[in-house]
DSSP file (Angstrom, degrees, kcal/mol; ACC not computed):
  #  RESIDUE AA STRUCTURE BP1 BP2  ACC     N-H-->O    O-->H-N    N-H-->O    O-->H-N    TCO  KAPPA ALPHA  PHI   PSI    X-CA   Y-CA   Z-CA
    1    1 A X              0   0    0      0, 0.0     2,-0.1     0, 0.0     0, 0.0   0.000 360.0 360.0 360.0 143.2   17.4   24.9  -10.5
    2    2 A X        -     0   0    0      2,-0.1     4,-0.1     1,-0.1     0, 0.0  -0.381 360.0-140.6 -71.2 127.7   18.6   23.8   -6.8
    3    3 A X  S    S+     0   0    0     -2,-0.1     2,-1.2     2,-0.1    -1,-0.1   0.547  83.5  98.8 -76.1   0.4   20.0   19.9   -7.1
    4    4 A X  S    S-     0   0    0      1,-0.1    -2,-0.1     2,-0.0    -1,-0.0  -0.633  83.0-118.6 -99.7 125.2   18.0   19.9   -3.3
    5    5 A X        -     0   0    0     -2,-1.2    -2,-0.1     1,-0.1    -1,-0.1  -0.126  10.3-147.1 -44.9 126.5   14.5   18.5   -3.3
    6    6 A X  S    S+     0   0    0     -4,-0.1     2,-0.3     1,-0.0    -1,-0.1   0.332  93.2  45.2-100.9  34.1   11.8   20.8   -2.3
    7    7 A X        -     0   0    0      3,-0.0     2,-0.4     0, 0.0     3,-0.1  -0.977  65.0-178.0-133.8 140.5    9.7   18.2   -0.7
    8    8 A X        +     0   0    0     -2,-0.3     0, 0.0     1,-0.3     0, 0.0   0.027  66.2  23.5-127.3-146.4   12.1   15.9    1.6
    9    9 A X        -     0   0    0     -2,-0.4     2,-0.5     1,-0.1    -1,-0.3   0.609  62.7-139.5-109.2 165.8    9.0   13.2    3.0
   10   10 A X        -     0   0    0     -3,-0.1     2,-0.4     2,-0.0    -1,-0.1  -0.987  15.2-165.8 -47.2  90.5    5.5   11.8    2.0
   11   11 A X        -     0   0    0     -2,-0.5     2,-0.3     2,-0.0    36,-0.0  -0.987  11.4-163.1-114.1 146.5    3.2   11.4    4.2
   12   12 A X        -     0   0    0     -2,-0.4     2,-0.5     2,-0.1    -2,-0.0  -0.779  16.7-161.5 -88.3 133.9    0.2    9.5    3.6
   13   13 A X        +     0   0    0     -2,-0.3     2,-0.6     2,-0.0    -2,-0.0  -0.896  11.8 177.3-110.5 140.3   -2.5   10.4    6.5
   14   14 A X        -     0   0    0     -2,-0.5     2,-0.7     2,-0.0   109,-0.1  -0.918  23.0-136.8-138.8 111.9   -5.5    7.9    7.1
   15   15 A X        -     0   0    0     -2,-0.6     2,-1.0   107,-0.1   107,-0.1  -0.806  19.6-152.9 -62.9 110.0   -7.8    8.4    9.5
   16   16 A X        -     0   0    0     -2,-0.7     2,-1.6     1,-0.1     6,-0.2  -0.299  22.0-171.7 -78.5  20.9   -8.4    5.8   10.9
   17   17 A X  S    S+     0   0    0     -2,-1.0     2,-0.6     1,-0.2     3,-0.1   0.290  96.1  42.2   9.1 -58.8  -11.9    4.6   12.8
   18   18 A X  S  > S+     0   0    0     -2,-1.6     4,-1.2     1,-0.1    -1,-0.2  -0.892  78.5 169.7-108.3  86.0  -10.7    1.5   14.4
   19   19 A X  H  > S+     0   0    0     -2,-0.6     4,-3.9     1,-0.2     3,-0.2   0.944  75.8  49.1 -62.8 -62.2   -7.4    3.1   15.4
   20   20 A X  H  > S+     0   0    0      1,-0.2     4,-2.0     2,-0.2    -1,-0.2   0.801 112.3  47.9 -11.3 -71.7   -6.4    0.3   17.5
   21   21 A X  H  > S+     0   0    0      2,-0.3     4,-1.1     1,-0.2    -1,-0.2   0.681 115.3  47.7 -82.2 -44.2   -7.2   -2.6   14.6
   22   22 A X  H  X>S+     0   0    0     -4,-1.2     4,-2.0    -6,-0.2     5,-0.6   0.807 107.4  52.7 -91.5 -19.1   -5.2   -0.4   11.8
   23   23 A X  I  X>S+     0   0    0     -4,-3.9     4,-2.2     2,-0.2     5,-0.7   0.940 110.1  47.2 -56.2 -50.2   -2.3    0.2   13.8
   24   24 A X  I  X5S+     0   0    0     -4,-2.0     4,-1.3     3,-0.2     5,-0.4   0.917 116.6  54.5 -52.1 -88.5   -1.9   -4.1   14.6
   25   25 A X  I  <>S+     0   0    0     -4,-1.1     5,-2.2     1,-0.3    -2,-0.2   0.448 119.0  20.0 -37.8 -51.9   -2.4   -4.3   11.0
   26   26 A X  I  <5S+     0   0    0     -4,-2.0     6,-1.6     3,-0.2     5,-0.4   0.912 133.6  37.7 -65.7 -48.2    0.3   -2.0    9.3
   27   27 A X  I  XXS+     0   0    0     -4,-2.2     4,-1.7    -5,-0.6     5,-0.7   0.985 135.2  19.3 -83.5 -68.6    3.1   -1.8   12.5
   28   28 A X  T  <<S+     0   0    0     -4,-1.3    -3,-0.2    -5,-0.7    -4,-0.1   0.917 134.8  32.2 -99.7 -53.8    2.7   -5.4   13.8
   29   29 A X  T  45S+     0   0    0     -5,-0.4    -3,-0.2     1,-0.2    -4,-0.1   0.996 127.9  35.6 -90.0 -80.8    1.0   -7.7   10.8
   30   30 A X  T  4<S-     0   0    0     -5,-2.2    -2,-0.2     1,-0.1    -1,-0.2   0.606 106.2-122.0 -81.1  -5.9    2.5   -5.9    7.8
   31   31 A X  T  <5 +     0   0    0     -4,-1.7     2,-0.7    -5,-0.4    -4,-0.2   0.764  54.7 148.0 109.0  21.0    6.0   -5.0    9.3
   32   32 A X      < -     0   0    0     -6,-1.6    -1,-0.2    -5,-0.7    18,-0.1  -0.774  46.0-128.0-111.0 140.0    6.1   -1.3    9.0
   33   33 A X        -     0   0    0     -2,-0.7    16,-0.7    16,-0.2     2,-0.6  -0.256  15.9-123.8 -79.5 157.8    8.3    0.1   12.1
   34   34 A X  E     +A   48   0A   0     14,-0.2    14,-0.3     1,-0.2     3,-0.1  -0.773  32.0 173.2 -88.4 124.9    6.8    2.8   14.2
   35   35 A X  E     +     0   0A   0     12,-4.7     2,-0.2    -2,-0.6    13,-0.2   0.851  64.7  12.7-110.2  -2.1    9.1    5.9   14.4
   36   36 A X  E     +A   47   0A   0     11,-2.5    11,-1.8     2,-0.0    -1,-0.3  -0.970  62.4 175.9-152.5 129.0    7.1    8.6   16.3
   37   37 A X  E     +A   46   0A   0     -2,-0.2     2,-0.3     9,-0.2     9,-0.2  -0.961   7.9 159.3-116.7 163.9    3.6    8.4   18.5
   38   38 A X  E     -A   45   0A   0      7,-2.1     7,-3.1    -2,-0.3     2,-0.2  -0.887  18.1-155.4-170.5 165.3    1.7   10.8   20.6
   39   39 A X  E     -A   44   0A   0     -2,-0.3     2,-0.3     5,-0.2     5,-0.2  -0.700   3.6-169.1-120.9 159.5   -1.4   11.5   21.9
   40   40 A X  E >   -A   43   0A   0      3,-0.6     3,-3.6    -2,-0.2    -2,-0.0  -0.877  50.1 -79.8-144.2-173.5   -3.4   14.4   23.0
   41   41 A X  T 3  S+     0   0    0      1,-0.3     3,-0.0    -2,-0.3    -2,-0.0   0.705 124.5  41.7 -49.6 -36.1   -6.5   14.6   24.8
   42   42 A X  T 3  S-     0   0    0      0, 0.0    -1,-0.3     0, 0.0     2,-0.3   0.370 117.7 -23.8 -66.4 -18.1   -8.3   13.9   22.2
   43   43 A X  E <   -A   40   0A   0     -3,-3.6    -3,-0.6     2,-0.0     2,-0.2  -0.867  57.1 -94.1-177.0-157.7   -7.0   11.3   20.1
   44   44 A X  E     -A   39   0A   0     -2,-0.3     2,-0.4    -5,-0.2    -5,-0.2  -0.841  21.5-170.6-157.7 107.3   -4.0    9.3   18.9
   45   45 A X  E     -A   38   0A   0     -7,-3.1    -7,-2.1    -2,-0.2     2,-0.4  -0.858   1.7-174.4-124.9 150.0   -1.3    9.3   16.1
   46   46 A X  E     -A   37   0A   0     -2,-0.4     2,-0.5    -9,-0.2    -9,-0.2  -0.970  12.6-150.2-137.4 161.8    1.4    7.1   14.9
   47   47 A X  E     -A   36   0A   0    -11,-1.8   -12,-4.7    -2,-0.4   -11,-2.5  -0.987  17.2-165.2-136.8 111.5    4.1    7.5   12.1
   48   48 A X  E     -A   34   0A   0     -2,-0.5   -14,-0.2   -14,-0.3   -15,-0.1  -0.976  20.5-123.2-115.5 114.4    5.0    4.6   10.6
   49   49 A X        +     0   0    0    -16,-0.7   -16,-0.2    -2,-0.5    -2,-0.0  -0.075  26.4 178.8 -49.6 132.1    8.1    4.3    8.5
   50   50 A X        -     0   0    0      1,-0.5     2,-0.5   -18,-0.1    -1,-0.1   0.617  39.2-125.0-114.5 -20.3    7.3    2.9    4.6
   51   51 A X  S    S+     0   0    0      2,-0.0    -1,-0.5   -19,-0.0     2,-0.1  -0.863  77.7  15.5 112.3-138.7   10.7    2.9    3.2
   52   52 A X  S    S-     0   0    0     -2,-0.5     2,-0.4    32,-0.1    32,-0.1  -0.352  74.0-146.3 -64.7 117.9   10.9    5.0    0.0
   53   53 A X        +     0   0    0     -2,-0.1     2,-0.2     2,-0.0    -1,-0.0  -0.926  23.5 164.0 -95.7 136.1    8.1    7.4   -0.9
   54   54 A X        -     0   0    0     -2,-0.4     2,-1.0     2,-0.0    -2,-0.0  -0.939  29.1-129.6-111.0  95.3    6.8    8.3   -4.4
   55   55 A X        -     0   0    0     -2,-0.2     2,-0.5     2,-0.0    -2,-0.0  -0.561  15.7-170.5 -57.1 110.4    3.9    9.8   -6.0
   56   56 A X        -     0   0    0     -2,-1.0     2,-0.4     2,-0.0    -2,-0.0  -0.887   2.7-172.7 -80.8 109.4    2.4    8.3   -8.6
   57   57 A X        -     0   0    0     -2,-0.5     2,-0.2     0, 0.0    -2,-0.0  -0.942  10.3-175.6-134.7 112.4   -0.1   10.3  -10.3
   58   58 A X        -     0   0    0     -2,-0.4     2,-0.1     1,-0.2    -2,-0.0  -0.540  25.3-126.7-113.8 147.7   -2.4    8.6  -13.1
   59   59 A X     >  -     0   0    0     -2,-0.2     4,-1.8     1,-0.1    -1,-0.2  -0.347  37.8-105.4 -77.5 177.3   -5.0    9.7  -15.6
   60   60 A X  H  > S+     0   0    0      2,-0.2     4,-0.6     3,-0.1    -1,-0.1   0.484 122.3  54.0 -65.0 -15.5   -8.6    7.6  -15.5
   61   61 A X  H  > S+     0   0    0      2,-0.1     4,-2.3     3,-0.1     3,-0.4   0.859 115.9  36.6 -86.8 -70.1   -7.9    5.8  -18.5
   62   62 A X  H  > S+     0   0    0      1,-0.2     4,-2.1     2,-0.2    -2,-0.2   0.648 111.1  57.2 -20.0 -56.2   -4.4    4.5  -17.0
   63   63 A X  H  X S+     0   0    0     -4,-1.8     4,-1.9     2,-0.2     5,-0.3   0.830 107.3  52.3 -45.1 -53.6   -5.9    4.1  -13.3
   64   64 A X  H >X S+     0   0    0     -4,-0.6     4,-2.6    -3,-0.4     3,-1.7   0.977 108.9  53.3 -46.9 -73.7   -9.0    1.3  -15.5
   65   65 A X  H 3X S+     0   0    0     -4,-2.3     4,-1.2     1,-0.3     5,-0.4   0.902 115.2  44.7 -67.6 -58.4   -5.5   -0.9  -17.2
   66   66 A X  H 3X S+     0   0    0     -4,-2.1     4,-1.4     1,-0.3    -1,-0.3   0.771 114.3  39.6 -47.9 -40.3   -4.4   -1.2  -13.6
   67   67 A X  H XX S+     0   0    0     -4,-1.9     4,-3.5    -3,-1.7     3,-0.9   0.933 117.6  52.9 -79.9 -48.7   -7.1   -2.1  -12.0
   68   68 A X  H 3X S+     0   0    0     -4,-2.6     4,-2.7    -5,-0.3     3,-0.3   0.945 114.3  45.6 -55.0 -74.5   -8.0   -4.5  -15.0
   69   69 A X  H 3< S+     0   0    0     -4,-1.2    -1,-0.2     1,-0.2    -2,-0.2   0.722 116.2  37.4 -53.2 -19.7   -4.8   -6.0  -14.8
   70   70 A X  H << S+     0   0    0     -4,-1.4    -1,-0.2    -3,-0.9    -2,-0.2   0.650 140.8   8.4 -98.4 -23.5   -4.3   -6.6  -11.0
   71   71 A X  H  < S-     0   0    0     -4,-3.5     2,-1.0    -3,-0.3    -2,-0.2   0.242  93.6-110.3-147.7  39.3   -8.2   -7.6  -10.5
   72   72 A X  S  < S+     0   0    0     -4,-2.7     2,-0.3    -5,-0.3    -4,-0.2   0.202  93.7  50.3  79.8 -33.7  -10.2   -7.9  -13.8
   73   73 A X  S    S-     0   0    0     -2,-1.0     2,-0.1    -6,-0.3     3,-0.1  -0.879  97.6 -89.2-160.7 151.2  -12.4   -4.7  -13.1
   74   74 A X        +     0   0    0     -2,-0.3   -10,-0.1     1,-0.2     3,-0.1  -0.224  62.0 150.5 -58.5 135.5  -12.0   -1.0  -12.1
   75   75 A X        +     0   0    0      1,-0.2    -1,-0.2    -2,-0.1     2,-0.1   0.598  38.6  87.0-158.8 -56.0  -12.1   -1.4   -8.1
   76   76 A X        -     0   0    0    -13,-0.2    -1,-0.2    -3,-0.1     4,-0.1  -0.335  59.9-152.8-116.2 159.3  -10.2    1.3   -6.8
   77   77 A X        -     0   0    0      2,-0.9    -1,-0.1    -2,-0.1    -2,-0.1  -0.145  54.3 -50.5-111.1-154.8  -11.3    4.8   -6.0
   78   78 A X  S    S+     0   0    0      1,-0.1     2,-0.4    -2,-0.1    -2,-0.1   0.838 123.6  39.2 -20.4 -65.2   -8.9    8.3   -6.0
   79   79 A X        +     0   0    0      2,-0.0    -2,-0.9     0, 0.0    46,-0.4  -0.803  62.1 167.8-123.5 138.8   -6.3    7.1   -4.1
   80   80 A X        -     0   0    0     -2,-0.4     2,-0.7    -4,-0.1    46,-0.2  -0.993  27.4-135.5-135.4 145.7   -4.7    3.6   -4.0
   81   81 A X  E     -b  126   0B   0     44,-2.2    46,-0.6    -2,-0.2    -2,-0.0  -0.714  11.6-157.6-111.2 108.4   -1.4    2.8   -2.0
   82   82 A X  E     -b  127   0B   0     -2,-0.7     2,-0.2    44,-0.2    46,-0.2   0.041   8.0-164.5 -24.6 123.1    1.1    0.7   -3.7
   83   83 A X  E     -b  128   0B   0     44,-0.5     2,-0.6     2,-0.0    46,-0.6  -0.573  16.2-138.4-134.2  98.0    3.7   -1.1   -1.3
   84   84 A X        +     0   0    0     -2,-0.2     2,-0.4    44,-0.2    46,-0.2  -0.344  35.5 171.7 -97.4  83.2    6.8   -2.5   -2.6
   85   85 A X        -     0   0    0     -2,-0.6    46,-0.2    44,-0.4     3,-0.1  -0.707  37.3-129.8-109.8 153.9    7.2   -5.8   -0.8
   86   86 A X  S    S+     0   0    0     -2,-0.4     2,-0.4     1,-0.1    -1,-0.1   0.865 103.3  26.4 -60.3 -19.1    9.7   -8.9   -1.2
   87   87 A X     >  +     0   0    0      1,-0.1     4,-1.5    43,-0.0     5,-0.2  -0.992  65.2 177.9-131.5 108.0    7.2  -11.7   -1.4
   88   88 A X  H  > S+     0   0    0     -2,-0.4     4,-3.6     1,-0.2     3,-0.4   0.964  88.1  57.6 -89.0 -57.6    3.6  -10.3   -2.9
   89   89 A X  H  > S+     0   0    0      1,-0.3     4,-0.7     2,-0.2    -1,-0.2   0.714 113.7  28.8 -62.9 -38.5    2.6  -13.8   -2.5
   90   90 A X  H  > S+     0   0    0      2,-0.2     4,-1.8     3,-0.1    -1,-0.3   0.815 118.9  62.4 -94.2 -11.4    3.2  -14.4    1.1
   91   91 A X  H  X S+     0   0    0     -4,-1.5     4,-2.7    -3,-0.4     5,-0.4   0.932  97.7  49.5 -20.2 -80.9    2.6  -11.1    1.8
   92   92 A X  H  X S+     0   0    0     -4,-3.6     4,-3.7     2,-0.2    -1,-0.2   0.878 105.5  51.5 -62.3 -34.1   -0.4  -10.9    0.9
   93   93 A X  H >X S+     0   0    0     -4,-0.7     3,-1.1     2,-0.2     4,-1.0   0.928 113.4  61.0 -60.6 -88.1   -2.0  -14.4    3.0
   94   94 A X  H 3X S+     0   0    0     -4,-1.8     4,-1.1     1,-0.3    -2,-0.2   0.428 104.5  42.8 -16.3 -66.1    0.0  -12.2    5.9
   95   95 A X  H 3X>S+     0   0    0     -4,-2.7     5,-2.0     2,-0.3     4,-1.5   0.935 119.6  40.8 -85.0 -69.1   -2.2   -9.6    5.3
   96   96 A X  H XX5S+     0   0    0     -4,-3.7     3,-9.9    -3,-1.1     4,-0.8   0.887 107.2  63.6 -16.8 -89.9   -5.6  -11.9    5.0
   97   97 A X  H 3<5S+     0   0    0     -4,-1.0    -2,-0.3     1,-0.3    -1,-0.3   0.637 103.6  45.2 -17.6 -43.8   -4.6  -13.6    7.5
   98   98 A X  H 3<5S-     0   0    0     -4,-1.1    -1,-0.3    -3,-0.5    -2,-0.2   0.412 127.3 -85.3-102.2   1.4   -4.9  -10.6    9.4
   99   99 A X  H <<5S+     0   0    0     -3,-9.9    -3,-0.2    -4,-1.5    -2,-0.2   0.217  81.7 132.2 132.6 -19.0   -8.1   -9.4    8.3
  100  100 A X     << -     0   0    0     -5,-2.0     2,-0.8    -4,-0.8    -1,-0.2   0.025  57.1-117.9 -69.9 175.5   -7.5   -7.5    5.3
  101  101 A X        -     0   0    0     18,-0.5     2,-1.0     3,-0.0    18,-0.7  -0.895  24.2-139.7-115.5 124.6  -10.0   -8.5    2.0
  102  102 A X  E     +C  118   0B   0     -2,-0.8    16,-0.3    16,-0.2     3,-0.2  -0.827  22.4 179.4 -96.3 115.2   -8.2   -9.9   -0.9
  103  103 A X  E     +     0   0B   0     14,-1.5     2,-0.3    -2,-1.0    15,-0.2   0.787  68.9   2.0 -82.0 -30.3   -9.4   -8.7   -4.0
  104  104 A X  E    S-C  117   0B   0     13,-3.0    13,-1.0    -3,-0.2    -1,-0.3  -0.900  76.5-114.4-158.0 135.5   -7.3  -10.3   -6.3
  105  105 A X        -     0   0    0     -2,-0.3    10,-0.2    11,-0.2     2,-0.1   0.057  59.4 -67.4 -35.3 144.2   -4.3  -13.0   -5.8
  106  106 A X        -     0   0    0    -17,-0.1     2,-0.2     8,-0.1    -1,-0.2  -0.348  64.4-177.3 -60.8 146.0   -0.8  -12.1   -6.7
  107  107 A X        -     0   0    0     -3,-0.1     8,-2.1    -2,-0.1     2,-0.5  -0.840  33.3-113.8-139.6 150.0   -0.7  -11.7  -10.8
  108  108 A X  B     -D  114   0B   0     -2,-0.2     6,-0.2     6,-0.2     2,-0.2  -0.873  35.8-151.6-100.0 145.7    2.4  -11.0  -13.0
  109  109 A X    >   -     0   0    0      4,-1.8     3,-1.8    -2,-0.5   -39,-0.0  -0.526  26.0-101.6 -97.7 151.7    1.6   -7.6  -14.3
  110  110 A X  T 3  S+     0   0    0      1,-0.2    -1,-0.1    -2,-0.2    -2,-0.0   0.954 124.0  63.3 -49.6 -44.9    3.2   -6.2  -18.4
  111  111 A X  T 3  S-     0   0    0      1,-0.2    -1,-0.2    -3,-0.0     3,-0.1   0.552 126.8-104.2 -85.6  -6.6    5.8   -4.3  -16.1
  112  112 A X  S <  S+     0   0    0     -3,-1.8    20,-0.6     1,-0.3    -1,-0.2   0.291  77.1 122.9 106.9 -17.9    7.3   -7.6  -14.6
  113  113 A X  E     - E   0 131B   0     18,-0.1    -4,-1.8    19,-0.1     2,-0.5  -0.250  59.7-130.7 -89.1-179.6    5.8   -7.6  -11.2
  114  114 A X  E     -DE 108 130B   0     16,-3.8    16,-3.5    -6,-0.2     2,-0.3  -0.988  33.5-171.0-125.7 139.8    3.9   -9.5   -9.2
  115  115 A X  E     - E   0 129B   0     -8,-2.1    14,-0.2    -2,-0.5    -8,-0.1  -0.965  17.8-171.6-152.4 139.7    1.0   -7.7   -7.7
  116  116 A X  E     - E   0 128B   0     12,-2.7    12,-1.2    -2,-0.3     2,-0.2  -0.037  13.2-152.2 -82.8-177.9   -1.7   -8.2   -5.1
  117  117 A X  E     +CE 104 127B   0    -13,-1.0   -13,-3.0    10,-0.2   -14,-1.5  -0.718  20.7 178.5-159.7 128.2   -4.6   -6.0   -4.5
  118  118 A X  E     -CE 102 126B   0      8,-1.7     8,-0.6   -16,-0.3     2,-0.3  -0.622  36.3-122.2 -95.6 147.4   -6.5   -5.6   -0.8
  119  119 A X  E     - E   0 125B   0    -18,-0.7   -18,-0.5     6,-0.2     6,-0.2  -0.869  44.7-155.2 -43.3  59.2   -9.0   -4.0    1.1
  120  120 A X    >   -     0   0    0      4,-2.3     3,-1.7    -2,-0.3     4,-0.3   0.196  21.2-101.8 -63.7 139.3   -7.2   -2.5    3.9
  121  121 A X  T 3  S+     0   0    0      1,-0.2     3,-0.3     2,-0.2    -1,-0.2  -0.494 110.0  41.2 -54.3 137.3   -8.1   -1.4    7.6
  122  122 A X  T 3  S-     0   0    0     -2,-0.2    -1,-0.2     1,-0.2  -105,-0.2   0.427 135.3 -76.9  75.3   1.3   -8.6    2.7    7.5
  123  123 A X  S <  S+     0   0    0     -3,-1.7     2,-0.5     1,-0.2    -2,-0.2   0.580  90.2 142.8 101.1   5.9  -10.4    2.4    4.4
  124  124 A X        -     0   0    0     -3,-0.3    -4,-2.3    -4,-0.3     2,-0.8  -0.730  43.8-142.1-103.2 136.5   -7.3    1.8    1.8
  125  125 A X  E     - E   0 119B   0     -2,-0.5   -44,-2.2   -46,-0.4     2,-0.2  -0.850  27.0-157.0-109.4 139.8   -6.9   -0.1   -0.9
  126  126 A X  E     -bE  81 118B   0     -2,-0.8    -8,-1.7    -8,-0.6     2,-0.3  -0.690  16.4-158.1-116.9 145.2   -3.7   -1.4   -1.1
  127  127 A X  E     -bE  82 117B   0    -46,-0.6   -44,-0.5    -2,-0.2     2,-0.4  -0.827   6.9-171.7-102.8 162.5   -0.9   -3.1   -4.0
  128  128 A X  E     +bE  83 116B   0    -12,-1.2   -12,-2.7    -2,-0.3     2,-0.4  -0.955  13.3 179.5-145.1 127.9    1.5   -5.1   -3.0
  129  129 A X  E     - E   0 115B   0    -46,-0.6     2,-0.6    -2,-0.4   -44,-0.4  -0.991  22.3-151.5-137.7 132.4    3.7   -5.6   -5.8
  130  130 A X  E     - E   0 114B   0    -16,-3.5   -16,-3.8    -2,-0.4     2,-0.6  -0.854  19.8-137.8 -88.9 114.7    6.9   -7.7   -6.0
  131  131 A X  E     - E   0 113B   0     -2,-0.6   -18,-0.1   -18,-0.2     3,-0.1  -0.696  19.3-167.2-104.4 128.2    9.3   -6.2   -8.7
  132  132 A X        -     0   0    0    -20,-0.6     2,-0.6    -2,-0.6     3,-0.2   0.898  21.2-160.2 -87.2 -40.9   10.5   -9.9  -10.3
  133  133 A X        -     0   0    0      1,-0.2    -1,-0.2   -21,-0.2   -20,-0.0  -0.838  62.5  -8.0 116.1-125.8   13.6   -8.2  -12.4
  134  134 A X  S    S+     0   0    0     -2,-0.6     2,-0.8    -3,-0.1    -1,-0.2   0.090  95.7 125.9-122.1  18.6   14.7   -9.8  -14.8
  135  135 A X        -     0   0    0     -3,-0.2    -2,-0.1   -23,-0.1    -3,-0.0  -0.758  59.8-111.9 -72.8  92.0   13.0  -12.9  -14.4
  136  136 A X              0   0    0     -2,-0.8    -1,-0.1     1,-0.1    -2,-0.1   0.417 360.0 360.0 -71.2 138.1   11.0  -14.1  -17.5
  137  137 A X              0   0    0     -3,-0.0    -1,-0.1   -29,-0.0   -29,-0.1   0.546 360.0 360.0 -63.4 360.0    7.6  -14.3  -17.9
């Protein structure tokens, strides 16, 4: 087997309603740089850099312990996106602050993180997890 990956990017695509309103909110509020836009007659796209992409792919039993462990109850529906930030905690007020619905406060998770969970603009629900290390629980 070829040492070269035969997917080179991720992209997540969200349509958006309130294009306008999720663009401030990921590019300007949550920091993620724009690298490509364009328009056509019709409409309007941006490509916004996330840093490292990964699929994570979860049974239903697995998908319940997350959600029990970042907010107490099963909350999130097929898809959730995960975001790797340095500070979950100020992060996440950022992210209020800017409109977004906090479901549950940053929490130290079994795996060592700390992680938020949101209601997002475009209809996503977002983690925002801060990987603590080796910093004891």
């Amino acid at each position: 087997m070829s040492e070269e990956p035969a997917v080179r990017e991720l992209r997540l695509v969200v349509t958006a309603p309130d294009y306008d309103e999720a663009l401030r909110f990921y590019r300007d509020v949550l920091g993620l740089p724009e690298r490509a836009a364009f328009s056509s007659p019709d409409g309007r796209v941006a490509i916004l850099e996330a840093g490292r992409a990964t699929l994570e792919l979860t049974d239903p039993g697995h998908a319940a312990f997350i959600d029990d462990v970042e907010v107490g109850r099963r909350v999130a529906g097929p898809v959730r996106v995960a975001l790797q930030v340095d500070d979950a905690t100020a992060a996440t007020a950022r992210l209020s602050a800017a409109g977004a619905e906090v479901l549950a406060e940053p929490t130290r998770t079994p795996w060592n993180s700390l992680n938020s969970r949101l209601d997002a603009p475009g209809a996503l629900q977002l983690t925002l997890f801060e990987e603590l290390g080796d910093r004891a629980p």
